[in-house]
C-alpha positions in Angstrom: 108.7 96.3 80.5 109.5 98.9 78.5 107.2 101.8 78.4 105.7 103.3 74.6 104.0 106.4 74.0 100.0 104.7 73.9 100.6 102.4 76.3 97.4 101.8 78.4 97.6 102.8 82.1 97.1 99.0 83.2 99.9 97.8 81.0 102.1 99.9 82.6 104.9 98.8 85.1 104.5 100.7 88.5 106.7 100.4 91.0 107.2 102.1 94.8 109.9 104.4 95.1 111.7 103.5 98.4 113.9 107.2 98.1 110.1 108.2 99.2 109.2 106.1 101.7 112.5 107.0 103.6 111.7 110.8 103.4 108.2 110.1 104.7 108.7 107.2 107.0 112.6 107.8 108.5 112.6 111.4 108.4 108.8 112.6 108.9 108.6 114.4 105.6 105.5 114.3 104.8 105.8 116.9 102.2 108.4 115.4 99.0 109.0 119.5 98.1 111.5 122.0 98.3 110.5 124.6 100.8 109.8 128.2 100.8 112.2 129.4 102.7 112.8 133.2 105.5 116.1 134.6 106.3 115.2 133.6 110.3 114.9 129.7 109.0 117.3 127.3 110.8 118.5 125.0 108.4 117.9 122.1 110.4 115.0 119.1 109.8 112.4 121.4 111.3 113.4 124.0 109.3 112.6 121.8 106.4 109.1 121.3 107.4 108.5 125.3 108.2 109.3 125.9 105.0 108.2 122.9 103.2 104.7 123.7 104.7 104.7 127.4 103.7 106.0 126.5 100.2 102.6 124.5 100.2 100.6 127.4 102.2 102.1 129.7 98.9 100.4 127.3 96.5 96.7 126.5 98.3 96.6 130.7 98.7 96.9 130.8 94.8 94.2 128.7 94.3 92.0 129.8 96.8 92.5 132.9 94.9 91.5 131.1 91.5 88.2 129.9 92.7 87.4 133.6 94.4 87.1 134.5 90.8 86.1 131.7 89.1 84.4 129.4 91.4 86.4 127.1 91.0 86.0 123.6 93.0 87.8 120.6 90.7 91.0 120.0 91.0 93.9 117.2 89.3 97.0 117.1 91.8 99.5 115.7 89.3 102.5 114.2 90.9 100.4 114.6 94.5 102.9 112.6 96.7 101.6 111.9 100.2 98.1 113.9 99.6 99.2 116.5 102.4 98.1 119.0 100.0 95.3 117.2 98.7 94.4 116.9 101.7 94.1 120.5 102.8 92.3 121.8 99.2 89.7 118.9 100.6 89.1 120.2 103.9 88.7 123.5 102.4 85.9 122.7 100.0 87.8 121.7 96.9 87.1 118.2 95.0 90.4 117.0 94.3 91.8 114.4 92.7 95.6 112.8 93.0 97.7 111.5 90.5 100.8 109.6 91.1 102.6 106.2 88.7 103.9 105.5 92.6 102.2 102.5 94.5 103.5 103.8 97.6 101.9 107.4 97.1 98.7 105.7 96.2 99.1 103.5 99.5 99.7 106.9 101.8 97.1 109.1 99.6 94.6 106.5 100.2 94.8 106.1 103.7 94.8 110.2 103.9 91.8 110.9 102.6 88.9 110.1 100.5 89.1 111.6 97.2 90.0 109.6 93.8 93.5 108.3 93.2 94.7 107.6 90.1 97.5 105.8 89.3 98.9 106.4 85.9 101.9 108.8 84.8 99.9 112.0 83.6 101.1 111.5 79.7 99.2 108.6 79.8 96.3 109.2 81.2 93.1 109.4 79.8 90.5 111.3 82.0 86.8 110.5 82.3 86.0 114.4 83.5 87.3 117.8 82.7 89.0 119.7 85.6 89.2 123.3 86.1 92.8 123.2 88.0 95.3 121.3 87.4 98.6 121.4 90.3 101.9 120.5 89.4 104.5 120.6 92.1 107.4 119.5 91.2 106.0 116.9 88.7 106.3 119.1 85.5 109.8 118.2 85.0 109.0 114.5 84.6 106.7 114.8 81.9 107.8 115.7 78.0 107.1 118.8 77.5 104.8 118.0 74.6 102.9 115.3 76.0 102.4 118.3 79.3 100.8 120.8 77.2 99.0 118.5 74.9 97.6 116.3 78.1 97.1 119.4 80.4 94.4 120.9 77.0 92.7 117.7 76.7 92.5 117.8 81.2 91.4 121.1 81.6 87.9 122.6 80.7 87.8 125.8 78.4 90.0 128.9 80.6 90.8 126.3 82.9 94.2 126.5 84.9 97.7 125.3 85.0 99.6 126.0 88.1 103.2 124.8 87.8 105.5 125.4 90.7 109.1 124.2 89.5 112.9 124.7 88.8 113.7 125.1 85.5 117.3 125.0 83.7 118.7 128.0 81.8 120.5 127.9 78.7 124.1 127.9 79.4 123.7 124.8 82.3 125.9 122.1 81.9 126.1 119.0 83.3 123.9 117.2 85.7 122.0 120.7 86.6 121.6 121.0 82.7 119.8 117.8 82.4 117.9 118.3 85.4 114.6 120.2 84.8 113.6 121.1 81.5 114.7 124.2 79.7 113.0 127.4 81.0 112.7 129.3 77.2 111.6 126.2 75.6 109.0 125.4 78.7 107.9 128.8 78.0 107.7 128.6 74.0 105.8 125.2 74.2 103.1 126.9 76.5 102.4 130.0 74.2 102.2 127.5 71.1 99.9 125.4 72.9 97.6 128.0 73.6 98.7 128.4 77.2 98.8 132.1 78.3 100.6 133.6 81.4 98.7 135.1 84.1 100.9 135.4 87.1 104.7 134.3 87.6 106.8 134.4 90.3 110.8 133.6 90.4 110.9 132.1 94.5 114.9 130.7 93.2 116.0 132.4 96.5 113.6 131.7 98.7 113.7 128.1 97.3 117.5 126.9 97.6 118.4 127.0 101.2 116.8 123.5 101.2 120.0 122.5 99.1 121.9 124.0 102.1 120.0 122.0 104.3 120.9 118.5 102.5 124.2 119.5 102.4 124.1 120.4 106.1 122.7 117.0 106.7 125.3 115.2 105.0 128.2 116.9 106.9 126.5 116.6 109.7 125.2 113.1 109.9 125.6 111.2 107.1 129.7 111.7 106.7 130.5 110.7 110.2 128.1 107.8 110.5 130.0 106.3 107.2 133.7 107.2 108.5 132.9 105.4 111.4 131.3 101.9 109.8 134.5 102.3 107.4 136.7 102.7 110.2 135.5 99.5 111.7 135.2 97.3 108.6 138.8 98.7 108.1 140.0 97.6 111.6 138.4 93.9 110.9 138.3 93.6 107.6 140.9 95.5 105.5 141.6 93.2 102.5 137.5 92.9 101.5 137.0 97.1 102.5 139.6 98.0 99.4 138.0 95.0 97.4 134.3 96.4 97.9 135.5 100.0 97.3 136.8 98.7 94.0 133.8 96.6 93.2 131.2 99.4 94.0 134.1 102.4 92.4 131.6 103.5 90.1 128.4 104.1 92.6 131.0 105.8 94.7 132.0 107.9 92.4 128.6 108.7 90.7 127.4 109.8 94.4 130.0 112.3 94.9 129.3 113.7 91.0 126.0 113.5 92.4 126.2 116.2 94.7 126.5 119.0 92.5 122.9 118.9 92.3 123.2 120.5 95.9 125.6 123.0 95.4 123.0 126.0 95.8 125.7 128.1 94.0 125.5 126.0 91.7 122.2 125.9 91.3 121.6 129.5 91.4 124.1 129.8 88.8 122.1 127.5 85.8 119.0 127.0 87.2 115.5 128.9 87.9 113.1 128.1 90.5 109.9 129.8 89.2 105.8 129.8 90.0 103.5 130.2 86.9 99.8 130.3 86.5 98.7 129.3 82.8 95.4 129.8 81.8 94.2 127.8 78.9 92.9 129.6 75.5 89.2 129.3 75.3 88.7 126.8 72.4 85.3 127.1 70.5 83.5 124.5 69.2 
């Protein structure tokens, strides 16, 4: 089914992403996330976490920081993944809320902890309370840019807060980098015209891309060999159907090697920006 703009959340077609499931259930990443990442970091699957985990430590420390000031206590984690994060704003006082269009997210958050799930994609959403944070990890880039600043206003109570943790894509990027991520000046322009103002911003692009390294480690290092060796034996058996199944699947082939530019951290460094910003939303009268 094919989704419109006022489609009701229970019309909608949800679905579980499996690329999730493997992260969380084959390869103990409980966190979906690039990491924040120190020189000393070994880029191995632990590293991952360390990093993963502090990238998260980063984000709970700004908004322990928010309600210092503010008092702040309700919060909407959009895009929310596992609820590890959840989670931790829970134990620490917080009433949170999750948000995720994933049926497998909703499954883990559930079992995680106690506070509301919704299922919906945020665009969509039409919310029964006003919240005073809303946390988007990663999740921004999903989500028109539009429909995020018109959604996050009618969300958010009056100098409530947008945190947005993110890569963005600059002007000049090309290819699949350019169409990954929206565009950091128009991201930027569709926040002040929506009333949205800029308290704090942080670029982290460095601290943020050895985690490309890492993939890229994992593939040489695991991936590669484990797939010359099934090819080798398939060859050995099976020749004639190995060079008809390369031709039949040609194009996945190639689109997964085209693919893996969105790894290249040089690459990445190059057209894209991994930034933190805290928004605050304009006090609307009336």
């Amino acid at each position: 089914m094919k989704q419109t703009k006022n489609m009701h959340p229970s019309q909608e077609n949800f679905k579980t992403n499996r690329a999730l499931r493997f992260y969380f259930e084959v390869l103990g990443l409980e966190r979906l996330h690039y990491g924040l990442w120190e020189e000393s970091d070994a880029l191995t699957l632990d590293g991952v976490k360390l990093a993963q985990e502090r990238y998260e430590n980063f984000l709970i420390t700004e908004i322990e920081g928010i309600a210092n000031t503010q008092g702040t206590t309700t919060i909407l984690d959009v895009g929310c993944g596992s609820g590890i994060m959840s989670e931790a704003l829970h134990n620490k006082g917080f009433k949170v809320e999750g948000l995720s269009p994933d049926l497998y997210q909703k499954e883990v958050f559930e079992k995680r902890l106690p506070g509301k799930f919704i299922l919906a994609r945020f665009q969509n959403f039409e919310p029964s309370t006003k919240y005073e944070v809303l946390v988007m990890s990663e999740s921004a880039q999903y989500i028109p840019l539009h429909q995020l600043f018109d959604k996050a206003k009618e969300c958010l109570v009056n100098d409530g807060y947008l945190l947005v943790c993110d890569y963005f894509t600059l002007d000049h990027a090309t290819g699949l980098l350019g169409k990954s991520g929206h565009r950091l000046n128009a991201f930027l322009e569709t926040a002040a015209k929506s009333g949205f103002e800029i308290i704090k911003h942080r670029d982290i692009t460095a601290q943020t891309i050895p985690t490309l390294d890492a993939a890229m480690s994992f593939l040489n290092k695991y991936i590669y060999p484990a797939l010359d060796i099934v090819a080798e034996k398939f060859i050995e058996k099976k020749p004639r159907l190995f060079k008809f199944l390369k031709w039949i699947f040609r194009k996945k082939i190639l689109k997964f090697h085209q693919n893996l530019e969105l790894i290249d951290s040089a690459k990445f460094a190059n057209q894209k920006r991994y930034m933190y910003y805290l928004l605050r939303k304009s006090n609307e009268k009336g």
